[in-house]
Every structure is written in structure tokens, then in C-alpha cells.
NUSESE-309969 format. One record per residue: residue number from 0; x, y, z of N, C-alpha, C, CB in turn. Coordinates in steps of 0.001 Angstrom, whole numbers. Glycine has a CB too. Layout:
% residues N
NUM, X, Y, Z, X, Y, Z, X, Y, Z, X, Y, Z
...
END
This chain:
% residues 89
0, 814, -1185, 0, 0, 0, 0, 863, 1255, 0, -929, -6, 1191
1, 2043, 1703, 572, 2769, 2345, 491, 3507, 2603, -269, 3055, 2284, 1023
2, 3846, 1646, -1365, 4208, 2048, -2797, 3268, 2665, -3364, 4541, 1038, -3655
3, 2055, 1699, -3231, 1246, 2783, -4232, 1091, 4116, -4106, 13, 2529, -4337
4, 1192, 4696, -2452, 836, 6742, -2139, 2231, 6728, -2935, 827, 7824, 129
5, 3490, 5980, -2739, 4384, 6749, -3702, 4203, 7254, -4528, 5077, 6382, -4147
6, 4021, 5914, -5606, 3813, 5960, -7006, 2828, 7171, -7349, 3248, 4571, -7495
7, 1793, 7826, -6662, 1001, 8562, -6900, 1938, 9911, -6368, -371, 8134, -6297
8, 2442, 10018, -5221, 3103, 11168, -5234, 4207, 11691, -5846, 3289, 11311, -4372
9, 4624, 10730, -6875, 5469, 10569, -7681, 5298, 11005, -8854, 5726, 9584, -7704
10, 4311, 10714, -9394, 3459, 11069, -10369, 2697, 12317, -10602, 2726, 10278, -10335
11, 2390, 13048, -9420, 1524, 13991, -8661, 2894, 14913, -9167, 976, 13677, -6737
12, 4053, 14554, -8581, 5098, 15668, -8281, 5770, 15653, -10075, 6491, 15100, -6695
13, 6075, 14786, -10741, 6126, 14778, -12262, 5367, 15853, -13104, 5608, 13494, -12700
14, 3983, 15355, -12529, 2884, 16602, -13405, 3173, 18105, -13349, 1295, 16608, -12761
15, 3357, 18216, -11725, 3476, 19257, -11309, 4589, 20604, -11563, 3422, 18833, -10353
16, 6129, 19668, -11342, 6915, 19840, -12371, 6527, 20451, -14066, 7377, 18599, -12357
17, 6059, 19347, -14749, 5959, 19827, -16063, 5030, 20838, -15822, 5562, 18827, -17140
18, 3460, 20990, -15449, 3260, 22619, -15685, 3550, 23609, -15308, 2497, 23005, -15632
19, 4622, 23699, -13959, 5329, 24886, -13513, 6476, 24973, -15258, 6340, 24495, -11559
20, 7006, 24349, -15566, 7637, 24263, -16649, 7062, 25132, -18195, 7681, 22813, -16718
21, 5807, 24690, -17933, 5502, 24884, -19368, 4966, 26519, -19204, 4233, 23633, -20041
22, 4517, 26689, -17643, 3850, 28237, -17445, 5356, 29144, -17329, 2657, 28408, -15685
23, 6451, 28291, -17133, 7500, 29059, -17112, 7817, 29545, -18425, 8519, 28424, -16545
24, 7810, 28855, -19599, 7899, 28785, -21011, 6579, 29591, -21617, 7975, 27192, -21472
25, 5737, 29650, -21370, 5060, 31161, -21508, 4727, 31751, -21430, 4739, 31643, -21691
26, 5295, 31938, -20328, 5189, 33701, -19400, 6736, 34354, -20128, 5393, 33558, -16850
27, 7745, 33721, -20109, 8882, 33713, -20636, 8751, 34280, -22439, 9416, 32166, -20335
28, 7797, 34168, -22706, 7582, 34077, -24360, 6952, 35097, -24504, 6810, 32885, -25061
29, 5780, 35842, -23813, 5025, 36789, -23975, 5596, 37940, -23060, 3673, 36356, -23739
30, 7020, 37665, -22525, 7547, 38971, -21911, 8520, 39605, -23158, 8496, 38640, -20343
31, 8851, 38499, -24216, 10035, 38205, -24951, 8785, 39294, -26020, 10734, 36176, -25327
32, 7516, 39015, -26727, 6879, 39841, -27076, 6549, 41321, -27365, 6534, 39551, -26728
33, 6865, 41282, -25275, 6324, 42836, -25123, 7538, 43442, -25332, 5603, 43349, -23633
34, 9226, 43181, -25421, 10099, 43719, -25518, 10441, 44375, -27142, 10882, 42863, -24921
35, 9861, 43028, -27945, 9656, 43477, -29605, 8693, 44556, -29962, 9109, 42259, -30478
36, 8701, 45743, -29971, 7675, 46890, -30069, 7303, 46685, -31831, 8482, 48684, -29543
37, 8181, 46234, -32853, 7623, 46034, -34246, 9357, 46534, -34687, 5911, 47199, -34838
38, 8618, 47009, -36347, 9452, 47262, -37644, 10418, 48420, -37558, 8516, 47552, -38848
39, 9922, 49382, -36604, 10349, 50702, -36143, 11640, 50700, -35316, 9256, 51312, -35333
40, 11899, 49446, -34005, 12258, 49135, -33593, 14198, 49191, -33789, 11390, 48420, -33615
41, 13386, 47994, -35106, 15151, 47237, -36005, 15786, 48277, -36916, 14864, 45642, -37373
42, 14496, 49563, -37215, 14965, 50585, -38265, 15237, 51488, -38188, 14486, 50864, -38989
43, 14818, 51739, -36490, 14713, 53235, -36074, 14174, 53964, -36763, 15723, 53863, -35891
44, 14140, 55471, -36292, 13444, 56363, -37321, 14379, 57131, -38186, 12531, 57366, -36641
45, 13684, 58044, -39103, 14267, 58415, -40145, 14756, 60320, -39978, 13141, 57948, -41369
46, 16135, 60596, -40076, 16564, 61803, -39681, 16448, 62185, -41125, 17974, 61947, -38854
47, 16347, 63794, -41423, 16390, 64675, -42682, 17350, 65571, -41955, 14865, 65413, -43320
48, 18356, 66027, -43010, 19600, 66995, -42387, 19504, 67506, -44033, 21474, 66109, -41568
49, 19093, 68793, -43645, 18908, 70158, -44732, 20552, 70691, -44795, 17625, 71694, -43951
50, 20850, 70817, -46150, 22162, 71266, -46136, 22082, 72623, -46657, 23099, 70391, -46905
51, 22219, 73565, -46108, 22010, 75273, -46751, 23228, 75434, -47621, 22039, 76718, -45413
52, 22974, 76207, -48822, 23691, 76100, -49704, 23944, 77849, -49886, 23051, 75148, -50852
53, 23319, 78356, -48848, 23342, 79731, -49630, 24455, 80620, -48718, 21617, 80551, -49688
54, 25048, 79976, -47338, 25936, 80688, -46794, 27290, 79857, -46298, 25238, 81370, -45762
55, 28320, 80482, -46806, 29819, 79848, -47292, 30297, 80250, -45854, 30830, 80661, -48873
56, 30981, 79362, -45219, 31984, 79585, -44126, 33374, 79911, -44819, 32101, 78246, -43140
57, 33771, 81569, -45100, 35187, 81896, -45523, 36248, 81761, -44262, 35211, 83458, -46132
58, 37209, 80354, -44779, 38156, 80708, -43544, 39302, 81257, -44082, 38582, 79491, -42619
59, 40218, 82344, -43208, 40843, 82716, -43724, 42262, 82291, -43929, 40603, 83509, -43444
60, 42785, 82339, -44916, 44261, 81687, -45301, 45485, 81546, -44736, 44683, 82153, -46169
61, 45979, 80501, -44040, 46758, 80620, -43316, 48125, 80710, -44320, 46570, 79607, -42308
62, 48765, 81937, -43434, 50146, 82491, -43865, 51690, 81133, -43355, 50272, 84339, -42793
63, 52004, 80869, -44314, 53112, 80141, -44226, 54292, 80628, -44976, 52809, 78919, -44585
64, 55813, 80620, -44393, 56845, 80966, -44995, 57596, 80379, -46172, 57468, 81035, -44197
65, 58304, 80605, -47050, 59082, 80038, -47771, 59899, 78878, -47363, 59704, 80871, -48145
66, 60359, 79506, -45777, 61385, 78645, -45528, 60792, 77371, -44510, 62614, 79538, -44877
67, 59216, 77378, -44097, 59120, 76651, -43446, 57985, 75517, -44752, 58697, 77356, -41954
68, 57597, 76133, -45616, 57194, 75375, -47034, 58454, 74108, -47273, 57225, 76727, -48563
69, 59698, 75243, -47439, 61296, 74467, -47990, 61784, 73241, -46857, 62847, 75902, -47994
70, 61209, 73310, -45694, 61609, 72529, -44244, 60518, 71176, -44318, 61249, 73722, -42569
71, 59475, 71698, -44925, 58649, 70485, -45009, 58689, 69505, -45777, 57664, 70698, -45141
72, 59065, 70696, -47003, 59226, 69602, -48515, 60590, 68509, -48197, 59746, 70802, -50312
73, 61023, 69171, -47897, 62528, 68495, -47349, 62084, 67340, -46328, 63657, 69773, -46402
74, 61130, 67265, -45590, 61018, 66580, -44664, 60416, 65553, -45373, 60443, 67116, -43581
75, 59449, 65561, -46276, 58261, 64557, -47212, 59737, 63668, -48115, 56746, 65897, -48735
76, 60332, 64476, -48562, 61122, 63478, -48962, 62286, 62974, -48279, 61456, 63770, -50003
77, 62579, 63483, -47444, 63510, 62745, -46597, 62902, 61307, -45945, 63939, 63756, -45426
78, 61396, 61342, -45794, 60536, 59940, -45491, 60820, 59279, -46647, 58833, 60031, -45257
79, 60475, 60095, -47712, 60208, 58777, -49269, 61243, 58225, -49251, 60011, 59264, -51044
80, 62347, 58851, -49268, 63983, 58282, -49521, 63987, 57082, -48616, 65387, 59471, -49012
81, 63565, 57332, -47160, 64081, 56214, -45730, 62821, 55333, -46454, 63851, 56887, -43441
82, 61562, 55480, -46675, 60823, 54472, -47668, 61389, 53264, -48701, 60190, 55325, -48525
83, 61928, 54172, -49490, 62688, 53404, -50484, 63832, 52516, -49945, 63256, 54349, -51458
84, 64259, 53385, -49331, 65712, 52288, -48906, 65401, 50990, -47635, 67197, 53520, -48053
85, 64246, 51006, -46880, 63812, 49926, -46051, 63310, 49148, -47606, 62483, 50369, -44620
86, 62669, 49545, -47932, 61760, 48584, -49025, 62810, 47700, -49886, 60756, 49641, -50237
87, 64031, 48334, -50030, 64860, 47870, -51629, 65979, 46423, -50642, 66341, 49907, -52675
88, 65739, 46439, -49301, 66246, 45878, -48471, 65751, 44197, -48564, 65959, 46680, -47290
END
């Protein structure tokens, strides 16, 4: 006789199990739902950026010397040269 209350509380506790299970699985599913708001979501919305065409930002020209023009150029190729000569290596 005492197997059998097992077998029944056994059985009892199996069931019980699976529908805590399955109410876990969709309550779980319809929270997963409310988080998906739709199409808007994945696409966000849509920005318009007006570009005015009718007023020019003049900046004004920066003054540079001859000799610091002659210091640079000198410098651009003093790289190309150390370029070339790692490369031909």
C-alpha cells in the first residue's frame, strides 16, 4: 500500500513539475513579445539633415613661410627616400 501513495506522489510531483515548466515557457515568451515593439524598432526612425547652400563659411588663409614650405618639402622626402631604402632591403 505504500508504494502505491508513492507511485502517486510521484506522479503527482512529475505533473506538477511539467506545468510549472511549461507556465515558465510562456510567461517567458510573452515577456520576450512585449520587448519586440515592431518594424520601427530594427529601423529606427528616419533623420532629414537640410544642407544650406546659400551661406559659405570663408576661412581665412593661413600664412606660411618660404622657408618653413622648404623645411617640409625636405622633410616629405627625406621619409620617401628612408621608404625606399627599407623597401629595396
Amino acid at each position: 500500500m505504500k508504494t502505491k501513495t508513492l507511485e502517486m506522489l510521484f506522479a503527482l510531483l512529475v505533473a506538477l513539475v511539467f506545468v510549472v515548466l511549461i507556465a515558465l515557457i510562456l510567461v517567458n515568451e510573452t515577456e520576450q513579445n512585449k520587448e519586440f515593439g515592431g518594424f520601427k524598432e530594427i529601423t529606427g526612425t528616419m533623420q532629414n539633415f537640410e544642407v544650406s547652400h546659400d551661406s559659405y563659411q570663408n576661412y581665412a588663409p593661413t600664412k606660411t613661410s618660404d622657408r618653413y614650405d622648404e623645411k617640409y618639402l625636405g622633410y616629405l622626402d627625406s621619409i620617401e627616400k628612408s621608404r625606399d631604402n627599407t623597401f629595396l632591403r
